[in-house]
C-alpha positions as CSV (number, residue, x, y, z in Angstrom):
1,X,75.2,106.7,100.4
2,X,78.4,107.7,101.7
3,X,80.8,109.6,98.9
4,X,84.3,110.8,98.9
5,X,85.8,113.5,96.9
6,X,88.6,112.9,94.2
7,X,90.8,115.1,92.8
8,X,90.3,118.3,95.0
9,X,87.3,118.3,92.3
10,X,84.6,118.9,94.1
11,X,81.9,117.1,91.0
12,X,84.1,114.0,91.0
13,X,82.5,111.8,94.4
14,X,82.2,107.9,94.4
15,X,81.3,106.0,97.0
16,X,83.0,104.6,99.6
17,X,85.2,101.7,99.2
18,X,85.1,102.3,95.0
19,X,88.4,102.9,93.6
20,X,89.0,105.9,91.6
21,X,92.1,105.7,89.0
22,X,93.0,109.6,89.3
23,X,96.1,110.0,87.2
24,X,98.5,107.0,85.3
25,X,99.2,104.3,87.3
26,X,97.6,106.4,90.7
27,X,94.8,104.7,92.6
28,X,92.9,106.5,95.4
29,X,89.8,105.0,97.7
30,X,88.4,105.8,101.5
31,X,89.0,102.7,102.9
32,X,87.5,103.9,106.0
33,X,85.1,106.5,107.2
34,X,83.8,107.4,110.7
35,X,81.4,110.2,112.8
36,X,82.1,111.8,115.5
37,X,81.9,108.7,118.3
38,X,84.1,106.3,116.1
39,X,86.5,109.4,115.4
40,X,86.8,109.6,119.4
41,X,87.4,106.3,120.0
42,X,89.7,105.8,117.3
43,X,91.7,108.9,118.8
44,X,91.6,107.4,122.1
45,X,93.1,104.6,120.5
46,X,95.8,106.6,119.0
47,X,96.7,108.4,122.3
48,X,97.7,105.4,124.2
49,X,99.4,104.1,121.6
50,X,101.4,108.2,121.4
51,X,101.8,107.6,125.3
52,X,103.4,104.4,125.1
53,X,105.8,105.6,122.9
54,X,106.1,108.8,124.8
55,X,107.0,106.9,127.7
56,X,109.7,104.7,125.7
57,X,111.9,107.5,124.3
58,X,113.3,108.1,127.4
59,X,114.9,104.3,127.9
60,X,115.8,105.1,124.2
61,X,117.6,107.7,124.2
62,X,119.5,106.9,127.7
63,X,120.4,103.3,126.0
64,X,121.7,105.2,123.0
65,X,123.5,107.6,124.8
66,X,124.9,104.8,126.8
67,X,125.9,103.3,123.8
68,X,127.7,105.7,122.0
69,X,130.1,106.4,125.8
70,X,130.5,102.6,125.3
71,X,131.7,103.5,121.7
72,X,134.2,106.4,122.5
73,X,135.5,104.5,125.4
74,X,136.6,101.1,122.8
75,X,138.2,103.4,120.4
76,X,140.0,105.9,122.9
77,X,141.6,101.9,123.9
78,X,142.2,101.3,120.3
79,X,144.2,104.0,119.6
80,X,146.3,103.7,123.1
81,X,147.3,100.1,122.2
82,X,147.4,99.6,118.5
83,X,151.0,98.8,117.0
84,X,151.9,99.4,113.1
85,X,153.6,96.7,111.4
86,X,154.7,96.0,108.1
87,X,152.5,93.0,107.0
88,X,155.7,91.4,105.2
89,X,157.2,91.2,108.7
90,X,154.9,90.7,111.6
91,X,156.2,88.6,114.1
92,X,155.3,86.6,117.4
93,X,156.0,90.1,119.2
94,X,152.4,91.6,118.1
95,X,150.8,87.8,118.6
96,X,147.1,88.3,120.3
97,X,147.5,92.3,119.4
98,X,145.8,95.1,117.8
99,X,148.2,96.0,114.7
100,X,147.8,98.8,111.9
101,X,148.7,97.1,108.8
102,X,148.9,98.5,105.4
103,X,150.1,96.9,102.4
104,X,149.4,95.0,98.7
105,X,146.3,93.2,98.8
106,X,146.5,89.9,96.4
107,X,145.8,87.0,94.8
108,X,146.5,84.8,91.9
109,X,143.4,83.0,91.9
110,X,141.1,82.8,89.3
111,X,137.2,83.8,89.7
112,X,134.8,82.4,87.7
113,X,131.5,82.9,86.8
114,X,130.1,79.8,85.3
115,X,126.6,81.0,84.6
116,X,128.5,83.9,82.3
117,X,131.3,82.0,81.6
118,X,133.9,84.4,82.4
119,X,136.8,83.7,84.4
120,X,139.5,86.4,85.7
121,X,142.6,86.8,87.6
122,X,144.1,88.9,89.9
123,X,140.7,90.2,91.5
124,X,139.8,89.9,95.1
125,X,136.1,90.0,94.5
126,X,133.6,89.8,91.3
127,X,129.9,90.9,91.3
128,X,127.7,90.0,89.1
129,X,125.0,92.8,89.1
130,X,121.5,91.8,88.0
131,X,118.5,94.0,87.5
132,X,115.2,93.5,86.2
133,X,112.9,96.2,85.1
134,X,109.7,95.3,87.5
135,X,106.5,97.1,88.8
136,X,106.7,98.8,92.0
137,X,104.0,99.3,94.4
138,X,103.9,102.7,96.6
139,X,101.0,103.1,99.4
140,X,100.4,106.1,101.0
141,X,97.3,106.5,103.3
142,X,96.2,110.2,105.5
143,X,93.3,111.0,107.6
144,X,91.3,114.3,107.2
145,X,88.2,115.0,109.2
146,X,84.7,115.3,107.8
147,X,82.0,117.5,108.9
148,X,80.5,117.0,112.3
149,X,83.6,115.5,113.9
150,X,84.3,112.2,111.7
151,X,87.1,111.4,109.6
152,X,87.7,109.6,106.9
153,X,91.2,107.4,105.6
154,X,92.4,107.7,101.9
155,X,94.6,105.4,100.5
156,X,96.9,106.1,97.5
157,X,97.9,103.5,95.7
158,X,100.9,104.7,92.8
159,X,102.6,102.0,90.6
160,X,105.8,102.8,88.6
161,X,108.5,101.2,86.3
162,X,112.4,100.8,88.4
163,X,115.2,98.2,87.7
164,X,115.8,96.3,90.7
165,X,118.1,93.7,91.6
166,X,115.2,91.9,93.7
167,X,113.1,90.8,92.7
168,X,109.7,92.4,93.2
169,X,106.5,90.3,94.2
170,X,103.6,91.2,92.4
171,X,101.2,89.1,93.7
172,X,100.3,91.2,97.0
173,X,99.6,94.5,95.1
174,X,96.5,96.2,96.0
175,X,95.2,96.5,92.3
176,X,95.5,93.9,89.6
177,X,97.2,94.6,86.0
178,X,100.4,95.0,87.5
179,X,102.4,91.3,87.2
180,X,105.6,91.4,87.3
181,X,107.1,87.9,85.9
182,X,110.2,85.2,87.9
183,X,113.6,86.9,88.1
184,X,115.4,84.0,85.8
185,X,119.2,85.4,87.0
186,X,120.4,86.8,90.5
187,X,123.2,88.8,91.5
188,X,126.1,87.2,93.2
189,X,129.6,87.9,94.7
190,X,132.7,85.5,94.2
191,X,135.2,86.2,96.8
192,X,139.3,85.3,96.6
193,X,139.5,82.3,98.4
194,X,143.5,82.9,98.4
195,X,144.7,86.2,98.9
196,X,147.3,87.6,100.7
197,X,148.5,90.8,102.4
198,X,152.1,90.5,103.1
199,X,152.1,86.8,105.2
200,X,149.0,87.2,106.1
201,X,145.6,85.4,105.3
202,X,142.9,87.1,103.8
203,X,139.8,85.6,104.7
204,X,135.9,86.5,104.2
205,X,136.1,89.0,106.9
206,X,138.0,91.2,105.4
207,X,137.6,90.4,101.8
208,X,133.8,91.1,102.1
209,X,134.4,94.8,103.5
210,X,136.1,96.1,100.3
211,X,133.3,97.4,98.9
212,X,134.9,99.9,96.5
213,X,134.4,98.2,93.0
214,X,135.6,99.1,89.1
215,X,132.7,98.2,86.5
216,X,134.5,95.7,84.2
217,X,134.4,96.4,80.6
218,X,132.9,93.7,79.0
219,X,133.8,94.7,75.7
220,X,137.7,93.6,76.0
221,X,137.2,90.5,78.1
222,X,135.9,87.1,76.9
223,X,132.3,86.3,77.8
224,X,129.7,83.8,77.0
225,X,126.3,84.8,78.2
226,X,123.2,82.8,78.4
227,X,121.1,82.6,75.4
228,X,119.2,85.9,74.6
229,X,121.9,88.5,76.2
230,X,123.4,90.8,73.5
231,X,126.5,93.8,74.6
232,X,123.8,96.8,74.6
233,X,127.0,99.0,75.7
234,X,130.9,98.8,76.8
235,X,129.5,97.4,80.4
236,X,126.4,96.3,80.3
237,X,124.5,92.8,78.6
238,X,120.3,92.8,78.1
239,X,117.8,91.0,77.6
240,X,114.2,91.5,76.8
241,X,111.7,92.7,74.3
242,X,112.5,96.6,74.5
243,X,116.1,98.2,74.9
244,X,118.3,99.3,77.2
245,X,116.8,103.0,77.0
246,X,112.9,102.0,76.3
247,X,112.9,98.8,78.3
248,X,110.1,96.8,79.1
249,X,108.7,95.0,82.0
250,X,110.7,91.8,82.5
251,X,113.7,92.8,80.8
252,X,116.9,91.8,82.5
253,X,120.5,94.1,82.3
254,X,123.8,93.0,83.5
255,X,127.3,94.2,84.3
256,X,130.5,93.1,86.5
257,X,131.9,94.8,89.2
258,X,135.2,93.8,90.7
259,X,137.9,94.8,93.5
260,X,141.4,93.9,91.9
261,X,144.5,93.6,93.6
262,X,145.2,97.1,95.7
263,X,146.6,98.7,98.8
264,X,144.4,98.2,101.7
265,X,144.6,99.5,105.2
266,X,143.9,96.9,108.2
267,X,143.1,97.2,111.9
268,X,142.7,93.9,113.7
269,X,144.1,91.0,116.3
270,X,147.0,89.3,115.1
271,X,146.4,85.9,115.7
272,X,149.0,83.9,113.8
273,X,148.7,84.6,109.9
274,X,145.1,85.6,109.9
275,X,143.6,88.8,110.8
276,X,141.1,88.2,113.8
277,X,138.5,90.9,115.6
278,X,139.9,92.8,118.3
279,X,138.3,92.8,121.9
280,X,138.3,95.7,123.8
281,X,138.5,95.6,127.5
282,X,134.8,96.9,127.5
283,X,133.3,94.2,125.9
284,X,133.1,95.7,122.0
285,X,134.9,94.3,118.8
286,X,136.1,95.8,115.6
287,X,137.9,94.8,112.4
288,X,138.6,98.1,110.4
289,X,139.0,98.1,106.7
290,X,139.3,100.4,103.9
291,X,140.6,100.2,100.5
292,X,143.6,102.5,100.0
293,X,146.4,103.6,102.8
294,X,144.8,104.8,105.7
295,X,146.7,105.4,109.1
296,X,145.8,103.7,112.4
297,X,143.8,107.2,113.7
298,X,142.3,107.5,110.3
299,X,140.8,104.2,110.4
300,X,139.7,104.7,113.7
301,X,138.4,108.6,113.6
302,X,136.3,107.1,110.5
303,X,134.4,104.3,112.9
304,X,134.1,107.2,115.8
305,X,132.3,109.1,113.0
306,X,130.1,106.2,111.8
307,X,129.0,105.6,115.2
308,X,128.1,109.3,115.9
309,X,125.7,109.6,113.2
310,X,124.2,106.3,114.2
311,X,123.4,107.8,117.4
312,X,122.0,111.1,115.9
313,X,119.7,108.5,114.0
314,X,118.2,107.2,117.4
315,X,117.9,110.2,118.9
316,X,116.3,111.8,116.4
317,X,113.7,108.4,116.7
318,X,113.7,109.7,120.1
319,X,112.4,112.4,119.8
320,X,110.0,111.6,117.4
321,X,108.4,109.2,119.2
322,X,107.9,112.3,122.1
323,X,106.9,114.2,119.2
324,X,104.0,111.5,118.3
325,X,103.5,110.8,121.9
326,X,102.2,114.6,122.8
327,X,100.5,115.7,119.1
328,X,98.6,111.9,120.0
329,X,96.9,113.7,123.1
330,X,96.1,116.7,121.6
331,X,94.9,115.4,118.6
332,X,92.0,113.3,121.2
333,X,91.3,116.7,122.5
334,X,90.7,118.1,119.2
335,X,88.3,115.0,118.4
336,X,86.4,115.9,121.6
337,X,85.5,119.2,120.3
338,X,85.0,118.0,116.6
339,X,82.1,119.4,116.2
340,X,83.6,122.9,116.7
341,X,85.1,122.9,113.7
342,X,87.7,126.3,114.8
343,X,88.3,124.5,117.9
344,X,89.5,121.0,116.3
345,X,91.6,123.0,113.7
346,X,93.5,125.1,116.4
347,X,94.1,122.2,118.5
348,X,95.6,120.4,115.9
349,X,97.4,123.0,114.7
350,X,99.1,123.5,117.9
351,X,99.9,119.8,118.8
352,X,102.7,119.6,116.7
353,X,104.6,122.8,117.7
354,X,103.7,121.8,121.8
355,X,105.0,118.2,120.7
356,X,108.3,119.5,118.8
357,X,109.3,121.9,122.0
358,X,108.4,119.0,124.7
359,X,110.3,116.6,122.7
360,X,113.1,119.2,122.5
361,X,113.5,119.8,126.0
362,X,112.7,116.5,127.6
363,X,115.3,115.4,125.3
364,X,117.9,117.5,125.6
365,X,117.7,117.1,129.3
366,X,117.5,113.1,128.9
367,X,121.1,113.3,126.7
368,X,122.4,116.2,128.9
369,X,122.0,113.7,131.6
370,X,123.6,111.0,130.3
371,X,126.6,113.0,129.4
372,X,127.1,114.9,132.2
373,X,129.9,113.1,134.1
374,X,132.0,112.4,130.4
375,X,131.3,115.3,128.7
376,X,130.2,118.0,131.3
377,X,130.4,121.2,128.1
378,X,128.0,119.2,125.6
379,X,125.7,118.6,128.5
380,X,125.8,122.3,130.1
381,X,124.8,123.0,126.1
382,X,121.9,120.8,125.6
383,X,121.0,121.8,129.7
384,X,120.5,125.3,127.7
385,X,118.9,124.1,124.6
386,X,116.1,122.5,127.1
387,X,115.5,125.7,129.2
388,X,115.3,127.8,126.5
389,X,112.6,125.7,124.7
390,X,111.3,125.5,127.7
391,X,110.7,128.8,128.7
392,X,109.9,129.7,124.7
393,X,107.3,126.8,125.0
394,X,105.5,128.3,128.1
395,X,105.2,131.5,126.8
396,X,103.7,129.8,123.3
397,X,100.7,127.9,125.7
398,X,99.7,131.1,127.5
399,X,99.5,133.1,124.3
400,X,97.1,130.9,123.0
401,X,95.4,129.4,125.9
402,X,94.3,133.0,126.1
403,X,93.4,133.4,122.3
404,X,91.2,130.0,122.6
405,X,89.7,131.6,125.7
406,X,88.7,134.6,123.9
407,X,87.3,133.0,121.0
408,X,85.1,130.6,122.8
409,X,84.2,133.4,124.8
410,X,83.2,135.4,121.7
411,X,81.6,132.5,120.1
């Protein structure tokens, strides 16, 4: 019989495929387990798959980097050609332009909640914010090698109590006892269908981008809430069997957020009294919005920003998917040598340094590349970031190619 260990207790074992229930709410179980020739082959597996993505970083990262030029390139144009205006005034001589406006967002209009039976003026948008307190489901599964070159994969399974606006289904959890009932209410925006910034038009697309909400106090407005709900604070309604503090599962809590009437600040084409996206001559469109007054550069120095951490997010994908790519070979030379149990450790415990310096310089040189001709300092930097790894990375390998020499020598 095969038996797993639980705990880091080495007199708790069960067998495989049995679940153990090792702390609250934590489940653990080997949902696999393998020798030495299914450990191979399972690495072998795992290696094309780490090539493949190997290979795909480098499309990746050029695409990103190619990306983010394209970026720099729309807003250098945006600031060239943008004109501010004063939204009370704009005129035919901006028509089919990028303008800067800044100015009183408004509306008279009332929104209304029916479900809550609250109605407001003078807001641009209301939220109603819905959260139910629900089970959540967290997997986590490692490998570990066995004795003799096999290895064996643990799942975790960890439930816990969160409020959550959706609403959480139950019914594909791993372990039963965990049910989470129907979410009875949903959140849900109501928009201004009749605002105004100076003589212009607000529509959807910029009403939906100010995002900045107030949490209404319920307290001093009138509201009728559906049967059950009870004012468990200044902002909040609930529902259920427990409290707001010591809730239970299926208990529901609500509260209102709203955008009222402000400043905002506006970059977009003029077309007529509405506010339209702008098309750059290369091919990329923007509508810039922020609540509060903002100037033309501002607005635009914001959106540069956003899209340079976007691209630090795929190049750091990048090079993790070199990083996985090159630990993914060594770790099928380690499960060659699996029944050398020194050998397999060392391996693996260098695959992750050898991947993080390859994935360094084969991707500094890959963005170095692509910003040579724009940005010729960043890319003489990262051209010294690669050698540098480079040269630390071959020094690394001989050092301990020679130790593992030794050592087998010894052995």
């Amino acid at each position: 019989m095969v038996h797993r260990r639980v705990n880091n207790n080495p007199g708790e074992i069960a067998p495989l495929g049995i679940t153990i229930k090792t702390m609250a709410n934590t489940y653990r179980e080997v949902t696999s387990q393998t020798g030495l020739g299914g450990n191979i082959k399972r690495r072998f597996g795992g290696m094309i798959v780490g090539i493949l993505l190997f290979l795909g970083a480098f499309p990746l990262l050029w695409w990103n980097e190619g990306q983010l030029k394209q970026q720099h390139e729309g807003l250098d144009w945006l600031t060239e050609t943008t004109a501010s205006v004063d939204p009370r005034e704009a005129g035919s001589g901006t028509e089919g332009q990028p303008v800067h406006l800044v100015g009183m967002a408004e509306t008279s209009e009332a929104l209304t909640d029916s479900l809550f039976s609250l109605s407001l003026n003078g807001l641009l948008r209301l939220n109603r914010q819905v959260e139910m307190y629900q089970w959540k489901e967290t997997e986590t599964t490692r490998t570990e090698d066995t004795a003799g070159g096999g290895s064996r994969t643990i799942t975790e399974y960890s439930y816990s109590k969160v409020w959550s606006e959706e609403a959480i289904n139950s019914s594909g959890f791993a372990r039963g006892g965990y049910d989470n009932p129907s979410m009875p209410y949903q959140s849900q925006w109501f928009n201004a269908r009749a605002a105004t910034l100076g003589v212009f038009e607000l529509q959807d697309n910029v009403i939906t981008r100010l995002d900045d909400t107030a949490v209404l106090p319920i307290t001093t407005y009138p509201i009728e809430p559906p049967i059950g709900f009870i004012a468990a604070n200044e902002t909040q309604l609930f529902r259920g069997e427990g409290s707001l503090n010591d809730p239970l599962i299926g208990d529901i809590r609500t509260q209102f957020n709203y955008v009222s009437n402000q400043t905002i600040s506006v970059l977009a084409r003029q077309s007529g009294t509405r506010l339209a996206q702008i098309n750059t001559p290369n091919n990329l469109n923007y509508l810039l919005v922020d609540q509060g007054d903002h100037t033309a550069v501002q607005l635009i120095e914001a959106k540069r920003s956003e899209e340079e951490l976007k691209a630090w997010i795929f190049r750091g994908v990048g090079l993790l998917m070199m990083l996985i790519g090159v630990q993914s070979i060594f770790h099928f030379i380690g499960s060659l040598f699996g029944f050398i149990p020194f050998v397999r450790g060392f391996v693996g415990g260098i695959g992750f340094l050898a991947g993080f310096l390859v994935a360094l310089t084969l991707g500094s040189l890959t963005i170095a590349t692509a910003w040579l001709a724009a940005r010729p300092s960043f890319a003489i930097a990262l051209f010294g970031l690669a050698a540098i790894t480079f040269i630390g990375g071959t020094v690394f390998g001989r050092r301990n190619v020679r130790k593992t020499r030794d050592k087998l020598a010894n052995a």
